[in-house]
PDB file of N, CA, C and O in Angstrom, chain B, residues numbered from 101:
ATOM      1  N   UNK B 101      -3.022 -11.464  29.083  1.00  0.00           N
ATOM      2  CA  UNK B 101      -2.896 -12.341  27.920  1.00  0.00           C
ATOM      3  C   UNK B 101      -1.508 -12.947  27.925  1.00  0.00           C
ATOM      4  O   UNK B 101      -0.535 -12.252  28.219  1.00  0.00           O
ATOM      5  N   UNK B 102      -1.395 -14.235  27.603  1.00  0.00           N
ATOM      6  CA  UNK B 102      -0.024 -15.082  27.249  1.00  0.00           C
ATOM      7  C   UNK B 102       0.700 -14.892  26.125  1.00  0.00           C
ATOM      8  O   UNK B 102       0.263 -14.328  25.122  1.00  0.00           O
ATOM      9  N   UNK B 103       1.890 -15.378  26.258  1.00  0.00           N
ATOM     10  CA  UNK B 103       2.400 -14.458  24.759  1.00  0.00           C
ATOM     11  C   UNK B 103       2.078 -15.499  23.783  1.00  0.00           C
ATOM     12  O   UNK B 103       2.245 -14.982  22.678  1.00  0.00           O
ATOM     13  N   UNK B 104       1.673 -16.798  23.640  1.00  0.00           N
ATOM     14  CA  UNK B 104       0.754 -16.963  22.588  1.00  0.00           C
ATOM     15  C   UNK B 104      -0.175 -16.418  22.119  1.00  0.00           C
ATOM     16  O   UNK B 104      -0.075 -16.401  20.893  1.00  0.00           O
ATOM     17  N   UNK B 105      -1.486 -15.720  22.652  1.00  0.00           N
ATOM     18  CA  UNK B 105      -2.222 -15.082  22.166  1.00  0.00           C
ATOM     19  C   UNK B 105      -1.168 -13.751  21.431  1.00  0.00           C
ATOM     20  O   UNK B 105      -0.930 -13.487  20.253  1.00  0.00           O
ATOM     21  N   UNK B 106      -0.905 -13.385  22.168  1.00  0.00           N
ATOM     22  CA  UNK B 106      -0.253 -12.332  21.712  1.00  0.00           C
ATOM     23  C   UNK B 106       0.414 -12.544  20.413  1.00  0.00           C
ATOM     24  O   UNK B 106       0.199 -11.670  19.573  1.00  0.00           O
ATOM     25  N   UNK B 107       1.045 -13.353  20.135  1.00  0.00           N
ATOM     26  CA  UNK B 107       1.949 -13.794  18.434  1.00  0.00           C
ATOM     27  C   UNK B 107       0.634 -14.361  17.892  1.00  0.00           C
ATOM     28  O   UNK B 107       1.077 -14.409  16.745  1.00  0.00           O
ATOM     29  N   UNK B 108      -0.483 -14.782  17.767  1.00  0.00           N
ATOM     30  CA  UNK B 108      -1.733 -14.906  17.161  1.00  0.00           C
ATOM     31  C   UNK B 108      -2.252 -13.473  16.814  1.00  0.00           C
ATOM     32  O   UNK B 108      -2.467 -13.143  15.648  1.00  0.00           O
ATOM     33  N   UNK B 109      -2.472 -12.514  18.033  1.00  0.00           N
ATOM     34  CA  UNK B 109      -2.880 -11.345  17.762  1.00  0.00           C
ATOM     35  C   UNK B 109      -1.976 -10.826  16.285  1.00  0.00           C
ATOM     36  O   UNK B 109      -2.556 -10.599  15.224  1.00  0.00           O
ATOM     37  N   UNK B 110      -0.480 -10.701  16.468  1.00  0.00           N
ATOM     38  CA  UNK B 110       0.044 -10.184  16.000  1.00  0.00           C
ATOM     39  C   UNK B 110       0.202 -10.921  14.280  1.00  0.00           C
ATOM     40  O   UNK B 110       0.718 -10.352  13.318  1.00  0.00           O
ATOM     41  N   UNK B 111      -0.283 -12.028  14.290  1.00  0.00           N
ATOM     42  CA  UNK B 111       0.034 -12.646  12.930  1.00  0.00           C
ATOM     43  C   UNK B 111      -1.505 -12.786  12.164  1.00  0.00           C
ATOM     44  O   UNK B 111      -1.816 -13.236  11.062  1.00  0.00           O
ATOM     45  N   UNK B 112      -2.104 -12.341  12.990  1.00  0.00           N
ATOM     46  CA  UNK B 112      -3.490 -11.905  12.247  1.00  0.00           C
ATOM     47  C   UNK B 112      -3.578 -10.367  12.108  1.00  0.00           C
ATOM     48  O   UNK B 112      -4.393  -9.877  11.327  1.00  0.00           O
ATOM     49  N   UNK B 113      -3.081  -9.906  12.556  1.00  0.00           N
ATOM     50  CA  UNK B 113      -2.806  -8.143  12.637  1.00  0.00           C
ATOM     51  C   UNK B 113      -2.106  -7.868  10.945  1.00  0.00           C
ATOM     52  O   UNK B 113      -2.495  -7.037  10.124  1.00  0.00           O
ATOM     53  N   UNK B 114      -0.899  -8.941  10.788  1.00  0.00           N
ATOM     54  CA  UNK B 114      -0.020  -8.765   9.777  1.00  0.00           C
ATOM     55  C   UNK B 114      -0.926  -9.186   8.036  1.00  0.00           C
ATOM     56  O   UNK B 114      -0.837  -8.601   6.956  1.00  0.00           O
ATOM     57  N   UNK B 115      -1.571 -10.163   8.357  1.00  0.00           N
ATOM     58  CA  UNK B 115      -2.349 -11.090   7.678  1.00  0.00           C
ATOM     59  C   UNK B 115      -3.663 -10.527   7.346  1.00  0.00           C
ATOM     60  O   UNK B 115      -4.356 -10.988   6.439  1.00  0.00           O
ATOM     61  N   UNK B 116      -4.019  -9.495   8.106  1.00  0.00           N
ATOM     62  CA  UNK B 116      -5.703  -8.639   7.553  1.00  0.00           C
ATOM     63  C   UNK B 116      -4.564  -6.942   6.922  1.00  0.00           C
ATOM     64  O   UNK B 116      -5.011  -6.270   5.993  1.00  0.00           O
ATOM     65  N   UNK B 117      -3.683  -6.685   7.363  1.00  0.00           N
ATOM     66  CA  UNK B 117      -3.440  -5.237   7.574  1.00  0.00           C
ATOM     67  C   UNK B 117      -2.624  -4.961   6.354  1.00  0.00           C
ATOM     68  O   UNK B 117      -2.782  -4.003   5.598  1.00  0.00           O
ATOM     69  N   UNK B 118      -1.361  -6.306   6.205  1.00  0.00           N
ATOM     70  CA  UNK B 118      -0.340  -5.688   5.362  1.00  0.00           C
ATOM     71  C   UNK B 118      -0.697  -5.624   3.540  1.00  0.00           C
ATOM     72  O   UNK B 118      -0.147  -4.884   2.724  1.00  0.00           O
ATOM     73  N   UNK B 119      -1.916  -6.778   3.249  1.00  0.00           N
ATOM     74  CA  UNK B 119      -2.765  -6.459   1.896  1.00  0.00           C
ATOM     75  C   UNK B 119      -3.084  -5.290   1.447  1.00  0.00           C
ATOM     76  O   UNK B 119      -2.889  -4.649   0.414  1.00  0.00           O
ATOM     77  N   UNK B 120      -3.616  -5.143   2.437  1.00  0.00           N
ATOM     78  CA  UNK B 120      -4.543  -3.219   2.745  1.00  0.00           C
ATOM     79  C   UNK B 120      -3.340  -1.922   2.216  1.00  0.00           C
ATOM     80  O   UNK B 120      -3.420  -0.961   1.452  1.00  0.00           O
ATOM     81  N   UNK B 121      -2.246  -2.504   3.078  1.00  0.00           N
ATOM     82  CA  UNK B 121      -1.143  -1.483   2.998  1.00  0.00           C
ATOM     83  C   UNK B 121      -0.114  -1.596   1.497  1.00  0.00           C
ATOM     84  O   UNK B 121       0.390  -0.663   0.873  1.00  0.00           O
ATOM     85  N   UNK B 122      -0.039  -2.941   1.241  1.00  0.00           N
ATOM     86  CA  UNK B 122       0.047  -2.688  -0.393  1.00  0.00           C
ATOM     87  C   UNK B 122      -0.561  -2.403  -1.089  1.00  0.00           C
ATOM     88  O   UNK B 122      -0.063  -1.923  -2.107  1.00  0.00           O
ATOM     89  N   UNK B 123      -1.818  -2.502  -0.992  1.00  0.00           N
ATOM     90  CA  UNK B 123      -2.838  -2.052  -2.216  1.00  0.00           C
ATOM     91  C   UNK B 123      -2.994  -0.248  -2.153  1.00  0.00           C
ATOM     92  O   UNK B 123      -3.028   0.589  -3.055  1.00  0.00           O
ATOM     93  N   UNK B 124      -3.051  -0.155  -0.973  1.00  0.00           N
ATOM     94  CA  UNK B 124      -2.762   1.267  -1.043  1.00  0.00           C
ATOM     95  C   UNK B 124      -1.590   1.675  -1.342  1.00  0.00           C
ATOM     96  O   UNK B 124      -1.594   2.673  -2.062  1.00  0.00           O
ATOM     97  N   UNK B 125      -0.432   1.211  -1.014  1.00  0.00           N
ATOM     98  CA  UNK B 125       1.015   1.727  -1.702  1.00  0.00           C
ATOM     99  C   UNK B 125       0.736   1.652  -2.999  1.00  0.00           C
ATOM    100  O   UNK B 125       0.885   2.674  -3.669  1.00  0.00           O
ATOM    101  N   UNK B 126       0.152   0.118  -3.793  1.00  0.00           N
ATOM    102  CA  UNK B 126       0.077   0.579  -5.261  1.00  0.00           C
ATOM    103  C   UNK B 126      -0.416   1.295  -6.035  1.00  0.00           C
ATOM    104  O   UNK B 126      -0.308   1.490  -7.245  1.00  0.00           O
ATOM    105  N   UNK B 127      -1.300   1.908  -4.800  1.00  0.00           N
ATOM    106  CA  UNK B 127      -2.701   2.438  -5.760  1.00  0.00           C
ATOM    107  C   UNK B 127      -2.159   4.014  -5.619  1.00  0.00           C
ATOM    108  O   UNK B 127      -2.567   4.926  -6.339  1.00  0.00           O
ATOM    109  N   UNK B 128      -1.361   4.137  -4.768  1.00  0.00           N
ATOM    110  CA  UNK B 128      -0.931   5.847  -4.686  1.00  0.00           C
ATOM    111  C   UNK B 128       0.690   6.479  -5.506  1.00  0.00           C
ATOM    112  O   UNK B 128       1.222   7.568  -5.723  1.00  0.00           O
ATOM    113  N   UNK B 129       1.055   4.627  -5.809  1.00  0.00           N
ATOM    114  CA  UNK B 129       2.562   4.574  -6.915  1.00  0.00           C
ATOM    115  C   UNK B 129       2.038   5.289  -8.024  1.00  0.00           C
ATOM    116  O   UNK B 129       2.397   6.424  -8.339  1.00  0.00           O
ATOM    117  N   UNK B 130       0.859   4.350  -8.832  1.00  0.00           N
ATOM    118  CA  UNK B 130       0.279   3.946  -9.554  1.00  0.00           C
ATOM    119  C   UNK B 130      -0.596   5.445  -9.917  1.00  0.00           C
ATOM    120  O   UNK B 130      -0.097   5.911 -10.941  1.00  0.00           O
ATOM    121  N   UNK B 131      -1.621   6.246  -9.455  1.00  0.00           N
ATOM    122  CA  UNK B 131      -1.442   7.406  -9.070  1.00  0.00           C
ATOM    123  C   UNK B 131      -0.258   8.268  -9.671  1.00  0.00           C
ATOM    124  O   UNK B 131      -0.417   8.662 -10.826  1.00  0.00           O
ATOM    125  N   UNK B 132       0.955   8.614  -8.988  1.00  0.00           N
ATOM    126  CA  UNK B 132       1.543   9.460  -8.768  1.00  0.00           C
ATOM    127  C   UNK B 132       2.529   9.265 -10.062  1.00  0.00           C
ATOM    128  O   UNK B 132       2.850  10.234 -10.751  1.00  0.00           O
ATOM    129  N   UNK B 133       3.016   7.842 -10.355  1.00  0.00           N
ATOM    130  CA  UNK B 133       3.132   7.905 -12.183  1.00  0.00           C
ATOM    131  C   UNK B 133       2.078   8.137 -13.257  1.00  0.00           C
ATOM    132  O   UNK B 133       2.522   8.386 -14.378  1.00  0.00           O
ATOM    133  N   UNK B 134       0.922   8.101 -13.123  1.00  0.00           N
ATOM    134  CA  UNK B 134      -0.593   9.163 -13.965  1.00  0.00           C
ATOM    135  C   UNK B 134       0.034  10.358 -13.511  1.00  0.00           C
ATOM    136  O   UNK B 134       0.762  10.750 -14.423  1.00  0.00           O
ATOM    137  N   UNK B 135       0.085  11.003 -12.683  1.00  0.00           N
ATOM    138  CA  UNK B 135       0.383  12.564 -13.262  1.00  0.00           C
ATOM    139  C   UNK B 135       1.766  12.575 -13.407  1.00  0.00           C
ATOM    140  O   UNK B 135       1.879  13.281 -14.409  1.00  0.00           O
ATOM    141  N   UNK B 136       2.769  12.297 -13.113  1.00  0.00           N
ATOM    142  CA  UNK B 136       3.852  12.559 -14.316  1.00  0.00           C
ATOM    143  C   UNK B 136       3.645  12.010 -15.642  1.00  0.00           C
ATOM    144  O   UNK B 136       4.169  12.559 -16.611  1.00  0.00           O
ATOM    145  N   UNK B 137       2.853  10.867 -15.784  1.00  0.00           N
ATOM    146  CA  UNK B 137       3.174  11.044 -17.835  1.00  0.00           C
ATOM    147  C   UNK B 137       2.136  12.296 -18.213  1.00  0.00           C
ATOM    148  O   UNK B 137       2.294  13.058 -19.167  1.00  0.00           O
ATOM    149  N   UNK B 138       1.144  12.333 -17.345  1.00  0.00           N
ATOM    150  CA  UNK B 138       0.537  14.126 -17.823  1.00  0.00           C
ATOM    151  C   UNK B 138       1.186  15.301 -17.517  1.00  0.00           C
ATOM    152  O   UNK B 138       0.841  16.391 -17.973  1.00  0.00           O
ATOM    153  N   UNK B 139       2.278  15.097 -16.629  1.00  0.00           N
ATOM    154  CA  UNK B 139       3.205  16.474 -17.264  1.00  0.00           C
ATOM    155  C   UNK B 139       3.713  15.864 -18.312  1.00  0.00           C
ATOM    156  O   UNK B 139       3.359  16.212 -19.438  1.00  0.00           O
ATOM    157  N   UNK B 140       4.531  14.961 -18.144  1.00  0.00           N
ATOM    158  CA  UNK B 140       5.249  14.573 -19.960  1.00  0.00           C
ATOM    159  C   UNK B 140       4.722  15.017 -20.765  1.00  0.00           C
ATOM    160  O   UNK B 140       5.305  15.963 -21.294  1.00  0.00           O
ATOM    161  N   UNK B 141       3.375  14.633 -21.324  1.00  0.00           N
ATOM    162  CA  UNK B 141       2.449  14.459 -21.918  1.00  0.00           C
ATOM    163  C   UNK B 141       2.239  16.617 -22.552  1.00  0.00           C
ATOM    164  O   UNK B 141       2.130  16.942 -23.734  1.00  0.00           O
ATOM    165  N   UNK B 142       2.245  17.332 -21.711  1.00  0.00           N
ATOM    166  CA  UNK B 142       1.547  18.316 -21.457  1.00  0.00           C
ATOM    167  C   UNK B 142       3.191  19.275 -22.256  1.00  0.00           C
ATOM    168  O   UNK B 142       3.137  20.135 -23.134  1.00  0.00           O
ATOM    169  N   UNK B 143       4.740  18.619 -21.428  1.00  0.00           N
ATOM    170  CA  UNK B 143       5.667  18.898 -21.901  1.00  0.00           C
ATOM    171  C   UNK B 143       5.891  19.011 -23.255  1.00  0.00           C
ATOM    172  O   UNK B 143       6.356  20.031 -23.763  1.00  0.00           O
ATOM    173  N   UNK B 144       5.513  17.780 -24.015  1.00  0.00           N
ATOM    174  CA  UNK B 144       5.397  17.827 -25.295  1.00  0.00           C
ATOM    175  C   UNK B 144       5.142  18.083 -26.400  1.00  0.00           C
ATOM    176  O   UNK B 144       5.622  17.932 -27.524  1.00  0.00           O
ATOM    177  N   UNK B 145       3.761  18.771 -25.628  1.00  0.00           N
ATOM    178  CA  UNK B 145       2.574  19.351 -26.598  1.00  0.00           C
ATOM    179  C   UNK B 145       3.379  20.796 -26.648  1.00  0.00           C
ATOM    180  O   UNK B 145       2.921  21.735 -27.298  1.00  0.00           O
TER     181      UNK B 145
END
């Protein structure tokens, strides 16, 4: 393969993959602040 294909490969690699990889970063942030306000939450009581 030429290194055009290759920077195509790679900018469709970035373009299907890195969505995926934020949505999962947010979704495991997003997550992991739900159980700290339920310790807060649990602290309080």
């Amino acid at each position: 393969m030429d290194r055009k294909n290759w920077n195509r490969l790679g900018l469709a690699a970035v373009i299907l993959l890195a969505p995926g990889g934020f949505i999962l970063g947010a979704t495991l942030a997003a997550r992991k602040w739900r159980e700290r306000q339920a310790e807060d939450r649990k602290d309080d009581d």
